[in-house]
C-alpha positions in Angstrom: 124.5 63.8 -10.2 125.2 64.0 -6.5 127.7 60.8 -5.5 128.1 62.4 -2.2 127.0 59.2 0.4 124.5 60.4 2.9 125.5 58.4 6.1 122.4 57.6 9.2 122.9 59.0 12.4 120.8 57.8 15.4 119.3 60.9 17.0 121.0 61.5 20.6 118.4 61.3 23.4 119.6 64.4 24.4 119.7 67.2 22.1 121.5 69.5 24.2 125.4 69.1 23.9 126.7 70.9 26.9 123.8 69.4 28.6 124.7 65.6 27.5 128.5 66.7 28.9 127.2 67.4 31.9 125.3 64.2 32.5 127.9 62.3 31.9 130.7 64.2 33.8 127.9 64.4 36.9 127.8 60.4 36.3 131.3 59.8 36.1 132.0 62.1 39.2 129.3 59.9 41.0 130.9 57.0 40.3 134.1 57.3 41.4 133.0 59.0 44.7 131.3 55.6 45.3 134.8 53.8 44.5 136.8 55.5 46.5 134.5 56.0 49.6 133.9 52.0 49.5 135.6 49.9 51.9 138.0 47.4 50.3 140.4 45.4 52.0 143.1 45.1 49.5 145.1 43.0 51.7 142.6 40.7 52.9 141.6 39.7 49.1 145.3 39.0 48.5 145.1 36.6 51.6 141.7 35.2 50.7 143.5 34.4 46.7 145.4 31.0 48.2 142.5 30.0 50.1 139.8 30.2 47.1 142.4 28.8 44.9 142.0 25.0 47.6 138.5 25.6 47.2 138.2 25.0 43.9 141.0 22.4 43.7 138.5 20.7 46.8 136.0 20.3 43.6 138.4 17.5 41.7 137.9 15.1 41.0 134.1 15.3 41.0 132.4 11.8 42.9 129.3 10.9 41.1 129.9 7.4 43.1 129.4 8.0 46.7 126.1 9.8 47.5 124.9 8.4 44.0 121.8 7.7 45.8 120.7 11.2 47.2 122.0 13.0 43.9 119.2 10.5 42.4 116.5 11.1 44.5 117.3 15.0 44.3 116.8 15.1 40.8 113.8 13.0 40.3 111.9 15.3 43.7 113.3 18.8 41.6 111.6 17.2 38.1 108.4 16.6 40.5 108.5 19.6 41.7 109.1 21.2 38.0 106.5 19.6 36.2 104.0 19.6 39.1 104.6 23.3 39.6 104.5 23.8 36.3 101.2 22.3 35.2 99.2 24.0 38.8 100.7 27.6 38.0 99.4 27.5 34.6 96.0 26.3 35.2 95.6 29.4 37.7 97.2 31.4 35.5 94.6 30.9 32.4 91.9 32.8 34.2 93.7 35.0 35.9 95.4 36.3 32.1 91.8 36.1 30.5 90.7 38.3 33.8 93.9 41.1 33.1 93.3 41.3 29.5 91.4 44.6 29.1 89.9 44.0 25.8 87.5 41.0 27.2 87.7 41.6 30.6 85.3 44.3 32.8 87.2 46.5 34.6 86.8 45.6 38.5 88.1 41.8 36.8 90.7 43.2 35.1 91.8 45.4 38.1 91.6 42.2 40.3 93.4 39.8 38.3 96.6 42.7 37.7 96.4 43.1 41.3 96.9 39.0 41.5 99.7 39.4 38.7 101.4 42.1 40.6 101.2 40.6 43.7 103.1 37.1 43.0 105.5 38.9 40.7 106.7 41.0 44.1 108.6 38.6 45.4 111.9 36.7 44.1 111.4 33.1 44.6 114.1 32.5 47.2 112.0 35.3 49.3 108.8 33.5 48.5 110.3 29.6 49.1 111.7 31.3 52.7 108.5 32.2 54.0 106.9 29.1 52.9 109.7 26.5 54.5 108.6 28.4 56.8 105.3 28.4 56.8 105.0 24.7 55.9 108.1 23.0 56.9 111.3 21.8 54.7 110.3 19.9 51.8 109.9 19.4 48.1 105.7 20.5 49.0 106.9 24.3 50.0 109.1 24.0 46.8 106.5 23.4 44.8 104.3 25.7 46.0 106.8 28.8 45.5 106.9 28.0 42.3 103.4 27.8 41.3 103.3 31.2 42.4 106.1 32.5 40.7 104.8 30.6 37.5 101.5 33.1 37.6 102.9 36.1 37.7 105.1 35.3 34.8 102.3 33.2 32.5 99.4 35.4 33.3 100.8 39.0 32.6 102.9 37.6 29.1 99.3 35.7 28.4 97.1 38.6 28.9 99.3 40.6 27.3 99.1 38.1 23.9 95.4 38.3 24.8 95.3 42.1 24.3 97.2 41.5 20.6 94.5 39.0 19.3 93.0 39.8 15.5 89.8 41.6 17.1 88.0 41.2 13.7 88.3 37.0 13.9 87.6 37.5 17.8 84.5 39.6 16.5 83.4 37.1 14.2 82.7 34.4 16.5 80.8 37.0 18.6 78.6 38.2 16.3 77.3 34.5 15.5 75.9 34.6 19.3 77.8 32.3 20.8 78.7 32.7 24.6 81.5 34.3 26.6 83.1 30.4 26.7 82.4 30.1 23.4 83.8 33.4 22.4 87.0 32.7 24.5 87.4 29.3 23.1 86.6 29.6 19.2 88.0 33.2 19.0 90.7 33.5 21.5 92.2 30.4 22.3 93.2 29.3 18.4 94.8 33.0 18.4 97.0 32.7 21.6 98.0 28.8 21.1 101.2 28.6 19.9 102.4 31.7 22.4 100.3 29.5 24.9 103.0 26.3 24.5 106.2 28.1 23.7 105.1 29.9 27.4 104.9 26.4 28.9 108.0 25.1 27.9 109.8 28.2 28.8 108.6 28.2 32.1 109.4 24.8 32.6 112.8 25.4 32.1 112.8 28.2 34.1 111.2 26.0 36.9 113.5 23.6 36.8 116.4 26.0 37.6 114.7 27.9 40.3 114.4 24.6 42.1 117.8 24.3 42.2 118.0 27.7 44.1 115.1 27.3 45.9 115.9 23.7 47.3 119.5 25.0 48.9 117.0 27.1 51.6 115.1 24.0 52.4 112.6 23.6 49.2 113.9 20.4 48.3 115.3 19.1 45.3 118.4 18.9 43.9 119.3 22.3 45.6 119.2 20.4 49.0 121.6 17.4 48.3 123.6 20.2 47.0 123.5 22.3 50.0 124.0 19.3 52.0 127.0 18.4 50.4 128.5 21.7 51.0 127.1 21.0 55.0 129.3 17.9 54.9 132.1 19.6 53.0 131.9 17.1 50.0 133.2 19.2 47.9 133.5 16.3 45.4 130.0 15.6 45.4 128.8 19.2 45.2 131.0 19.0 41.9 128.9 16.0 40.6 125.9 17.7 42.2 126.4 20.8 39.7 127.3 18.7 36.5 124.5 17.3 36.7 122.3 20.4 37.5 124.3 22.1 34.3 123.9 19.0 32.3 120.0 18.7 32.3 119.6 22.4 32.3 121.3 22.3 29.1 119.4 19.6 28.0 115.7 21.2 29.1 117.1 24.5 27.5 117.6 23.2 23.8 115.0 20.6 23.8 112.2 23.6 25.0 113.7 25.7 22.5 113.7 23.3 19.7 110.0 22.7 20.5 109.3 26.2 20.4 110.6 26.2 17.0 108.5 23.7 15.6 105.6 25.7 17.3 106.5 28.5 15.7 
């Protein structure tokens, strides 16, 4: 009997020995050209170490006290923006992921709706909440309206993509009773996609709620803004408080969305 262990090796991507050798000394090479052809100035990040170390002592201790009333109002405007956001990116996004799923759609819908998809997933959101301070003026309303943008290119293409994975036999079922496209969608689709459907919607409400942090310090309002306008004022104390409390209910979105997505699930 043969005792001898036989021991799994994942297969390199790259057959080719000398050839994998050669990638990676070609790599390596590349890399430190790029370090030693970049600009540093040693001696002005020695200079610049005293002055970030009183920047961060400027942080202590944090003052929850003395702009109490903005860092309020910032955080009720970013969950109005979150949850308003939230609810008008999704509603777009339903028919827009029925329209770029491929099994239900036709094909000049489905080309249309992953043009949509493609489209508002271009963009970061700070690029997107830019042009819309912009366009509309400072305020929680261009805020909200960046991020019921980026909310449909992320819901629609992970919805249409759950779409596309649905048990065609139980979709078929309801079909073949004659029931309409609605009908179809809502009987034989919908029950499929549910669960996926929630866990989405609390994700992206968590997401939502930290990209209106970012979004708010370029003039989207929110919490982002009191925080940018503390750094404006150089309260450094209160743009400490201002980030506990933007870590503190991020944490506390985070697990409670999670937790919810495991009683889904």
């Amino acid at each position: 009997m043969n005792d001898k262990k036989v021991i799994w090796k994942r297969k390199p991507l790259i057959k080719n020995r000398l050839l994998r050798i050669g990638l990676i000394l070609l790599i390596s090479t590349y890399l430190l050209s790029v370090f030693l052809t970049t600009e540093i100035d040693w001696q002005r990040i020695l200079e610049g170490i005293p002055r970030g170390k009183n920047f961060i002592f400027a942080f202590f201790p944090p003052d929850f006290i003395t702009r109490s009333d903005e860092i309020l109002a910032g955080i009720f405007e970013s969950l109005w923006m979150t949850i308003v956001a939230t609810i008008v990116g999704i509603l777009i996004s339903i028919p827009v992921s029925l329209g770029a799923a491929k099994n239900i759609a036709p094909k000049f819908v489905y080309f249309l709706s992953r043009g949509v998809i493609t489209l508002s997933r271009s963009f970061q959101e700070v690029i997107l909440a830019i042009f819309f301070v912009k366009l509309m003026g400072f305020g929680p309303f261009a805020g909200m309206v960046t991020l019921s943008l980026s909310t449909i290119g992320f819901f629609a293409k992970l919805l249409s993509e759950d779409i596309e994975d649905i048990n065609k036999s139980q979709a078929e079922a309801i079909k073949s009773t004659g029931s309409s496209w609605f009908q179809w969608v809502n009987y034989g689709v919908q029950p499929q996609v549910m669960p996926r459907f929630i866990g989405l919607s609390l994700y992206r409400l968590d997401i939502n709620f930290r990209e209106s942090a970012v979004i708010g310090i370029v003039g989207g309002g929110g919490i982002g803004s009191t925080l940018n306008t503390a750094f404006d004022r150089y309260e450094f104390e209160t743009a400490a408080a201002v980030l506990i409390v933007i870590i503190s209910i991020v944490m506390i979105v985070e697990y409670t969305s999670s937790h919810l997505r495991k009683l889904i699930k």
